[in-house]
Each structure stands twice: as C-alpha cells, then as structure tokens.
C-alpha positions as CSV (number, residue, x, y, z in Angstrom):
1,X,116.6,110.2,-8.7
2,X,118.6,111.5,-5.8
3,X,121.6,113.9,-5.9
4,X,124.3,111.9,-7.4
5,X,126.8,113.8,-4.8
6,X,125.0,112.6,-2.3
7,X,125.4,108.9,-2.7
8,X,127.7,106.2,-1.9
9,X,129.2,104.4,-4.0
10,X,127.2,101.2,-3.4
11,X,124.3,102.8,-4.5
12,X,126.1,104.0,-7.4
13,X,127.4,100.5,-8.4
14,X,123.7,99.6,-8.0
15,X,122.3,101.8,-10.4
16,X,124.8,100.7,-12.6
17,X,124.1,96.9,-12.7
18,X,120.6,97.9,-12.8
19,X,120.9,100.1,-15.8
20,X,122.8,97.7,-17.4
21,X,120.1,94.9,-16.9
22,X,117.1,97.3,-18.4
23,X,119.5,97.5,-21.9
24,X,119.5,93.8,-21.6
25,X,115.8,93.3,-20.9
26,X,115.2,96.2,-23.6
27,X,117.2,94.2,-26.4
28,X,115.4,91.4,-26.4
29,X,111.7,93.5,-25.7
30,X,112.9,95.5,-28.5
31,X,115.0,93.9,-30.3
32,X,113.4,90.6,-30.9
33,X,110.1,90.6,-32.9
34,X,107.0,89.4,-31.3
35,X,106.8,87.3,-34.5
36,X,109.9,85.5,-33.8
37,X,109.3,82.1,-33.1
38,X,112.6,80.6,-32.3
39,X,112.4,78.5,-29.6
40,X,115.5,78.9,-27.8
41,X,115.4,83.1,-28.2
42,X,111.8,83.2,-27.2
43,X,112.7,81.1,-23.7
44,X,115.6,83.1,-23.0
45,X,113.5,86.4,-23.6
46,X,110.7,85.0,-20.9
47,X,113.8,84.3,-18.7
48,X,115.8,87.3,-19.2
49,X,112.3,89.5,-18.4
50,X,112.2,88.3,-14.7
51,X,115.3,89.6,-13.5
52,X,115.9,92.7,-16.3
53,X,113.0,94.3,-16.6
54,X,111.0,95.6,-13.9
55,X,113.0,94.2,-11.0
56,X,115.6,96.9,-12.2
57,X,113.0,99.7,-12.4
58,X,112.0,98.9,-8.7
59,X,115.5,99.1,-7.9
60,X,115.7,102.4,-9.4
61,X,112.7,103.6,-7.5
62,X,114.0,101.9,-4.3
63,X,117.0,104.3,-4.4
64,X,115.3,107.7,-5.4
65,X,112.9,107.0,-2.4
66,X,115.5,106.4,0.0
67,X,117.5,109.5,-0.9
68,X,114.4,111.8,-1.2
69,X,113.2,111.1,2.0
70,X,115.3,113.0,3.7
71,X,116.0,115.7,0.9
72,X,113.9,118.9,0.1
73,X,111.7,119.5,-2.5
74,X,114.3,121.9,-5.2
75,X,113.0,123.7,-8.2
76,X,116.3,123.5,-10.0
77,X,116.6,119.7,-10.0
78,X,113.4,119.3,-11.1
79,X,114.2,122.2,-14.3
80,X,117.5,119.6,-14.5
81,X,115.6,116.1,-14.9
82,X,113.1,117.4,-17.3
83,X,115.2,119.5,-19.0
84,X,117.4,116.0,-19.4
85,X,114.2,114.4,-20.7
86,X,113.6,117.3,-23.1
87,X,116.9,118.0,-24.7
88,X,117.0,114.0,-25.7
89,X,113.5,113.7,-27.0
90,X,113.6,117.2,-29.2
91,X,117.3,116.1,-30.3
92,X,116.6,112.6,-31.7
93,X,113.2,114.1,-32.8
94,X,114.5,116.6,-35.2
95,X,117.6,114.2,-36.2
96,X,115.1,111.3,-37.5
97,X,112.7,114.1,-38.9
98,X,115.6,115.8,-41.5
99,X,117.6,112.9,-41.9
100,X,114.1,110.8,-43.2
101,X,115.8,107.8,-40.7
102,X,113.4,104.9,-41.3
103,X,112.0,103.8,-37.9
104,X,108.1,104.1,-37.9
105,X,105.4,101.3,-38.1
106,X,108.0,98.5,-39.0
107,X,106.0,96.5,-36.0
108,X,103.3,95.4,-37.9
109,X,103.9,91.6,-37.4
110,X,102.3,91.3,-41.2
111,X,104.7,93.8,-43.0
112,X,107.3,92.8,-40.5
113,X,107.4,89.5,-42.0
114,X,106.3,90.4,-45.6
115,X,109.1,92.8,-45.6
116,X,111.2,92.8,-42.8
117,X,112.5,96.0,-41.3
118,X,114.8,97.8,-43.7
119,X,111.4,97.9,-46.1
120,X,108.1,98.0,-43.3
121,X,110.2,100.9,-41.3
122,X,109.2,104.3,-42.8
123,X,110.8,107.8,-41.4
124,X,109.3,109.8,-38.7
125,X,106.1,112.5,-39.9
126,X,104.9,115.8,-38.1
127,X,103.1,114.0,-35.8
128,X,105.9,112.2,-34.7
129,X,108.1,115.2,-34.4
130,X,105.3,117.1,-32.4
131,X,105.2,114.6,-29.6
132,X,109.2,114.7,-29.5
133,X,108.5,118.1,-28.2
134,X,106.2,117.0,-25.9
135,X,107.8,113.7,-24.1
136,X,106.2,114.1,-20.3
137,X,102.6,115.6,-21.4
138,X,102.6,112.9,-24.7
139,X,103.8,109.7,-22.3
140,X,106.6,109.2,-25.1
141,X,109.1,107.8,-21.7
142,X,106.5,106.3,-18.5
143,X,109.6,105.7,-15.9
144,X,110.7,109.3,-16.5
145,X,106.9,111.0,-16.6
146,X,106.2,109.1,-13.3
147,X,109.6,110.6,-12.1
148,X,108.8,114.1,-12.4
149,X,105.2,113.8,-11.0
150,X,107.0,112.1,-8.6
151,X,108.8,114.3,-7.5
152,X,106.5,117.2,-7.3
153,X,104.8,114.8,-4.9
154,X,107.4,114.7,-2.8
155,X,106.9,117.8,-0.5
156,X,103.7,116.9,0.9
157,X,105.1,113.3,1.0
158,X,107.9,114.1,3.1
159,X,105.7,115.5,6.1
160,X,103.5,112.9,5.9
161,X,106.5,110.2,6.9
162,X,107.9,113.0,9.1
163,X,104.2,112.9,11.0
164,X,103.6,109.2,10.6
165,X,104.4,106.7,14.2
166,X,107.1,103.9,12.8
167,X,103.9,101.2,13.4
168,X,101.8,103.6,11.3
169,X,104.8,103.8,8.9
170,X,104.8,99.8,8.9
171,X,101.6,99.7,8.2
172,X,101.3,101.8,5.4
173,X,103.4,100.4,3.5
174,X,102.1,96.7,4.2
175,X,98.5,97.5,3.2
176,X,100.0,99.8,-0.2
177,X,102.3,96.1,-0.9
178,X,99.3,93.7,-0.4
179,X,96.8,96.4,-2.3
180,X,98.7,97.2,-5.1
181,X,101.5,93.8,-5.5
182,X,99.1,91.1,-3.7
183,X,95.3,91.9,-4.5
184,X,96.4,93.0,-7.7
185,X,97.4,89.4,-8.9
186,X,94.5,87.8,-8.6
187,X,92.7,86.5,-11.5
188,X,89.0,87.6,-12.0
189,X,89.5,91.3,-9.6
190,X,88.5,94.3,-11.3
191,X,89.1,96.7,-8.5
192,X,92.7,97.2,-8.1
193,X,94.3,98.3,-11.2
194,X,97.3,100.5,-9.7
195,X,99.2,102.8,-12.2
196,X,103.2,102.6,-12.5
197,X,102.7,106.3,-10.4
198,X,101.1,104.3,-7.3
199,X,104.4,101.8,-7.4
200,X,106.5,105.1,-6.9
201,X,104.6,106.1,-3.9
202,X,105.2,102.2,-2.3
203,X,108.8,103.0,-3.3
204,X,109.3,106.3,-1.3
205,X,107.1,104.6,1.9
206,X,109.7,101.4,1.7
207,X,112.7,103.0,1.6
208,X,112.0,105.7,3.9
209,X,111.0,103.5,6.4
210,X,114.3,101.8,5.7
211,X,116.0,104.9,6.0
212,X,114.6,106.0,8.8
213,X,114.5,102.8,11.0
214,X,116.5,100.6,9.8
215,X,115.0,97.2,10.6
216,X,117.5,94.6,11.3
217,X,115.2,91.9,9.9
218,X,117.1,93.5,6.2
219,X,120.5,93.9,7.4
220,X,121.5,90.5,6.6
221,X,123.5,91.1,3.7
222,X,124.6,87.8,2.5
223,X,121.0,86.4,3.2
224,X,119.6,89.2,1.7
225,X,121.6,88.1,-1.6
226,X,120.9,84.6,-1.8
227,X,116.6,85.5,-1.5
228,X,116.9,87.6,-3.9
229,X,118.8,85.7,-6.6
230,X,116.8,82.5,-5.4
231,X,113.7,84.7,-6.1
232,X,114.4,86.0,-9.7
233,X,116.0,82.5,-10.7
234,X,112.7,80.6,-9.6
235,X,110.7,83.3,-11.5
236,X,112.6,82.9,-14.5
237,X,112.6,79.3,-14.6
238,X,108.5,78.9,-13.8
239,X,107.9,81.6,-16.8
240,X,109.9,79.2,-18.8
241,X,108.6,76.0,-17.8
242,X,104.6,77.6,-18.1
243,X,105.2,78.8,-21.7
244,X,107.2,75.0,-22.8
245,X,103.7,73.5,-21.3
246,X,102.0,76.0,-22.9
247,X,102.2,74.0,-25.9
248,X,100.7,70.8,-24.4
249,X,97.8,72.7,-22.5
250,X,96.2,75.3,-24.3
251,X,94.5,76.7,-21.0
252,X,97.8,78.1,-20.2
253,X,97.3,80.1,-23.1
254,X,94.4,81.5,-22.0
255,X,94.1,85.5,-20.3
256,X,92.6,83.8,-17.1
257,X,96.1,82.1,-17.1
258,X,98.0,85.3,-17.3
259,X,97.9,84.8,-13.1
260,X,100.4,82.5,-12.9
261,X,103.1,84.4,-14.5
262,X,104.4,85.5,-11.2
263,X,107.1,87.7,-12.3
264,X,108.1,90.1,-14.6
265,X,105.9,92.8,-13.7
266,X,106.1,96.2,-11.8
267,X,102.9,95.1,-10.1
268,X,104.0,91.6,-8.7
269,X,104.6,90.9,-5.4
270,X,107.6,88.4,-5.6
271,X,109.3,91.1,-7.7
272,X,109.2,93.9,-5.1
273,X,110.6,91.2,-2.6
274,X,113.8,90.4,-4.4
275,X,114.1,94.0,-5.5
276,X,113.6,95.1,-2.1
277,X,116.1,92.6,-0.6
278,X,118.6,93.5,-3.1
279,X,118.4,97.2,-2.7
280,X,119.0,96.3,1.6
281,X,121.9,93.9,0.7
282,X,124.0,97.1,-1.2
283,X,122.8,99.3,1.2
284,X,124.9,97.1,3.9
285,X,127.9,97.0,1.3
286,X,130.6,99.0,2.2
287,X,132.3,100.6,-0.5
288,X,134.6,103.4,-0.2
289,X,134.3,106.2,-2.7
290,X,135.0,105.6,-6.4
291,X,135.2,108.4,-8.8
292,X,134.9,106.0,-11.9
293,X,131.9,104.6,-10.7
294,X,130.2,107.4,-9.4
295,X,130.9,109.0,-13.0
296,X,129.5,105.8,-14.6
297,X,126.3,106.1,-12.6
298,X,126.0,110.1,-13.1
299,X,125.4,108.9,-16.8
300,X,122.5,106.4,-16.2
301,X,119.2,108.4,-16.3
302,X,120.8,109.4,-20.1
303,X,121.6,105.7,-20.9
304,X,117.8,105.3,-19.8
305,X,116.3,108.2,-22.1
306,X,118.6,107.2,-24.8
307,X,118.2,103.7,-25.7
308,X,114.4,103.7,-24.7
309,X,113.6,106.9,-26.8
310,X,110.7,105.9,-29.5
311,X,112.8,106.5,-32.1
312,X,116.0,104.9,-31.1
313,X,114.4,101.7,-29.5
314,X,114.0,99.8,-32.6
315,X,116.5,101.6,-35.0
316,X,119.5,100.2,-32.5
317,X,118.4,96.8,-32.3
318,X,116.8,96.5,-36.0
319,X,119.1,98.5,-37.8
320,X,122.5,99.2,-36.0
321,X,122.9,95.7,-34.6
322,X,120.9,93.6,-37.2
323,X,119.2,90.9,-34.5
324,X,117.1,90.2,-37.4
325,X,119.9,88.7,-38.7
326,X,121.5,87.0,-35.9
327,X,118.2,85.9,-33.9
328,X,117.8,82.1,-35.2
329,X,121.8,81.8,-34.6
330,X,123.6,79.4,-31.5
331,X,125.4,82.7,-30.6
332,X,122.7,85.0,-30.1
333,X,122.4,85.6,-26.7
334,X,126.0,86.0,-26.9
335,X,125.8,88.7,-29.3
336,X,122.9,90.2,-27.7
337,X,125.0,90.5,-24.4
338,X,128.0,92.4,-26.4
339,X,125.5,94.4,-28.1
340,X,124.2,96.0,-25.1
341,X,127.6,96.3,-23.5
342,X,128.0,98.6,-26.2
343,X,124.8,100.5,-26.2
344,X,125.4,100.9,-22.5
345,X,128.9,102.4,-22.5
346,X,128.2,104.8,-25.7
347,X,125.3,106.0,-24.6
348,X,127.3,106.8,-21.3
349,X,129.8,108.7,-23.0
350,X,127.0,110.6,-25.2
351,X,125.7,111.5,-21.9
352,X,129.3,113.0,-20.3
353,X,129.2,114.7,-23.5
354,X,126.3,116.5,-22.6
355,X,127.1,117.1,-19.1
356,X,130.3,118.7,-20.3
357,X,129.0,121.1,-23.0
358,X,125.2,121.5,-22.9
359,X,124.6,121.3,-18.9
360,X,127.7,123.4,-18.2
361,X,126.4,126.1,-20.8
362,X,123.1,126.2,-19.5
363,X,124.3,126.6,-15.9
364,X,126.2,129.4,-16.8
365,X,123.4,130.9,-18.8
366,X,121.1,130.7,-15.5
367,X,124.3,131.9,-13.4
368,X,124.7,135.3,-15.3
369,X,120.7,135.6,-15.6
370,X,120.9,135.9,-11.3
C-alpha cells in the first residue's frame, strides 16, 4: 500500500469505504455460523458477499498498484508493513495465550450446535502461539502475505512497464484478465487455477496502465458509478435468487453449479469490472485535501490486521457482540451494521495508538542506531 503522504484524498476516502465494507463482509463470514439456517440472515450474507468482500480487496490492490508504479522499491517501508503485521499478530498472540481467552475450534458445526460458542471455544495452545510469531511464513493473514511478496516484486515489475509499448501494456493486462478472471470461471477447466498473488500482479499492470495513460474510455465518472453499482447489485441479487432456487432444483446444489455464482470472488471477472470502474470514478473525484480523512485512512491496513487476526475474528463477533444471540432477530442486519461501525472506528483508534507510541519509538530507535 502506497505512501499515505502521497495520496489524495479521494483515494483516501476510498480506502476508507472499502475498509469499512470488508468489516461488513467479515461480520457476517465470521460472525454468522455456517450452521445458521435463518433464511433471511443467510440471503443477506450471499448478498452482502458481492459488494463487501473481494470487490473491496481489488480495490485495495487497485490503489497500491497505481501508487507503486511510479514509486521505488524502499527497504524501510517494507521493515514498516511487516513490522505492522508482526507487532499485531505476536501482540494478540501472547494476550490470548496468558489470558486462557477461549477462541479455538468453536467452528465445529457439531459442537457448535451441541454447545454453542461460550462452551466449544477453548483458549489458544503453543502451537497457536508459535504461528502468531510467524504470521507471513505461517499464511495466518493472505491479503497481507501477498502484500509483502508483492512488494518485493515490485522492482523488477516497475522496469518491465517502464520497457513495455502502451499496445504491449494493453495487452498484457487483457490476456492476464481473460486467463486468470475469464478462463478461470469455467466449469470443468483444470488448467488455470491462479493464486490471490497472480490477482496482485493484474492489479499493478491495470493501474499502471491507468496511471500512465490514462484512457478516456474510464474517465467518465458518473458512468463509471452507475456500472459499477449496477454490476455489484445484479451480482448480489442473482447469488440470491440461485440459492432461493436452490431449494427447488437440487442441481444448483451441485459443485458443477458453483459456475454460476458470478460474483463474490477475487478471481471473477465481473468483480474486477466494477472494482476497476469504481477505482477510475474516485480517481476523477476531486477532493481537496482532508486531514481527518487522510488520518482515518492512515489507520486502515491496522483495522485490516486487527479484526481479521485468527484470534480476534471469531472472539469479536461470538463473544464481544453476541450475533449468536441476535442472528434469528428482525434487527439483525441492523445490529450487524452498528457492530462493525464500532469494530471499524476502535480498531482505528487502537491503530493511532500505535502510530503514536510504538512506531514513533521505533523510529527513533533506528534514528540514533544511524
């Protein structure tokens, strides 16, 4: 993710929406039991997936790739990102280890619903704790792991764009789309199976070419807008309406079915259309700078590595909020939407927090070691 000083603060009220739609998408994922068969909370969960889940993580990638395109490869921001993604992970780690915090193995849909969280949840073992000391090498966060090799990729990346003919440019990035967002969709292939690192790579190849040429096919703003929201709101509906028939046809249960859930994943091409056409539509937006925002934004990356942390991710929902609880009631969504209003602007402030005193101190400490 790009240098936040760098940025506009249209990006930066993008990465807030964004951030904000991932809690949402993460309260129900996590939040609501697969078990859970209330009608109503398992629609809105399809629905909610479409437009909060990976169509935020593409817009995420969308922005990094715009601003490293045209920034060099530094040493110190990648020490700061993983350092970031290190200080969280050993932090909860060793809190959940010595406080016993029950938040292990609940998932099991049997003891789940045998005993519900507060009795299938047990605390966090050695194990546990060793792979909170190892979250990039153990996978324990896959947006942030993909981030860092992502950005050590980004040297030899940046000459190859710098080298490439703007029809070569074009090109790449069309055959990368229909390879890894087109082919891939297809029921039956076995060829194409691209990782959540390959969807980075598109990502840096879209935006620079954006960057770097701006097309004025994507600087139609308001049109832009209305694709993009038509897109996602389609999506969500036909995910909804497949699963209601679902019930009636059984093939629609089937895994050869899985093909016509056309959105909701990193690897689908409607997806990276609408995220795409959102990311243009901001980039058009012109909004003067805004220390608030930009302050906000500074804070997301934490907000991320918080509330997804393999500790946190069920504690907050199960335990802290009590969806269990409230999931079978008329105002859940409603609470669900308050609940991650509040996840999002606490874990914001934990993350000033450590700005102020752990990323100021260690500054220093690498300032007096020079």
């Amino acid at each position: 993710m790009a240098d936040i000083k760098e940025r506009s603060s249209n990006f930066e009220l993008l990465r807030i929406i964004a951030m904000f739609g991932i809690v949402l998408f993460h309260a129900f994922y996590f939040g609501v039991h697969p078990s859970v068969s209330y009608k109503p909370t398992v629609l809105m969960n399809a629905a909610i997936g479409n437009f909060a889940g990976d169509f935020n993580n593409w817009i995420f990638i969308l922005i990094s790739g715009y601003f490293l395109s045209c920034a060099r490869f530094k040493k110190e921001r990648l020490l700061k990102i993983w350092s970031q993604v290190f200080f969280y992970s050993v932090v909860i780690g060793l809190v959940f280890f010595i406080l016993k915090i029950a938040t292990v193995g609940f998932y099991s849909v049997d003891a789940y619903k045998a005993l519900g969280y507060e009795t299938a949840a047990k605390p966090i073992g050695k194990i546990e704790l060793i792979r909170s000391f190892l979250p990039t090498l153990m996978g324990n966060n896959w947006f942030a792991t993909c981030y860092i090799l992502f950005y050590l990729f980004t040297p030899p990346l940046y000459i190859l764009i710098d080298n490439l003919s703007r029809k070569e440019h074009l090109n790449l990035v069309l055959l990368m789309f229909v390879a890894g967002c087109c082919i891939s969709m297809l029921p039956g292939q076995n060829v194409l199976h691209a990782s959540r690192f390959y969807y980075f790579i598109l990502g840096y190849f879209a935006a620079s070419y954006i960057k770097k040429y701006d097309p004025p096919v994507l600087n139609h703003t308001g049109l832009n807008f209305i694709i993009s929201i038509t897109i996602i709101v389609f999506l969500a509906a036909w995910k909804v309406l497949l699963i209601v028939l679902s019930e009636r046809i059984p093939l629609l249960k089937s895994d050869f079915a899985r093909f016509l859930y056309l959105g909701g994943n990193i690897d689908k091409a409607p997806v990276f259309i609408a995220a795409l056409l959102c990311f243009c539509a901001f980039k058009n937006i012109n909004i003067p700078h805004n220390r608030v925002i930009n302050l906000i934004s500074s804070t997301t990356f934490g907000i991320y590595l918080l509330h997804v942390n393999g500790h946190l991710k069920y504690f907050i929902w199960h335990r802290v909020f009590r969806f269990d609880e409230h999931v079978g009631s008329p105002d859940f969504v409603f609470y669900v939407l308050l609940s991650s209003l509040a996840v999002f602007f606490a874990f914001s402030i934990t993350d000033l927090l450590r700005q102020f005193f752990v990323e100021k101190a260690v500054q220093k400490f690498f300032c007096r070691k020079k």
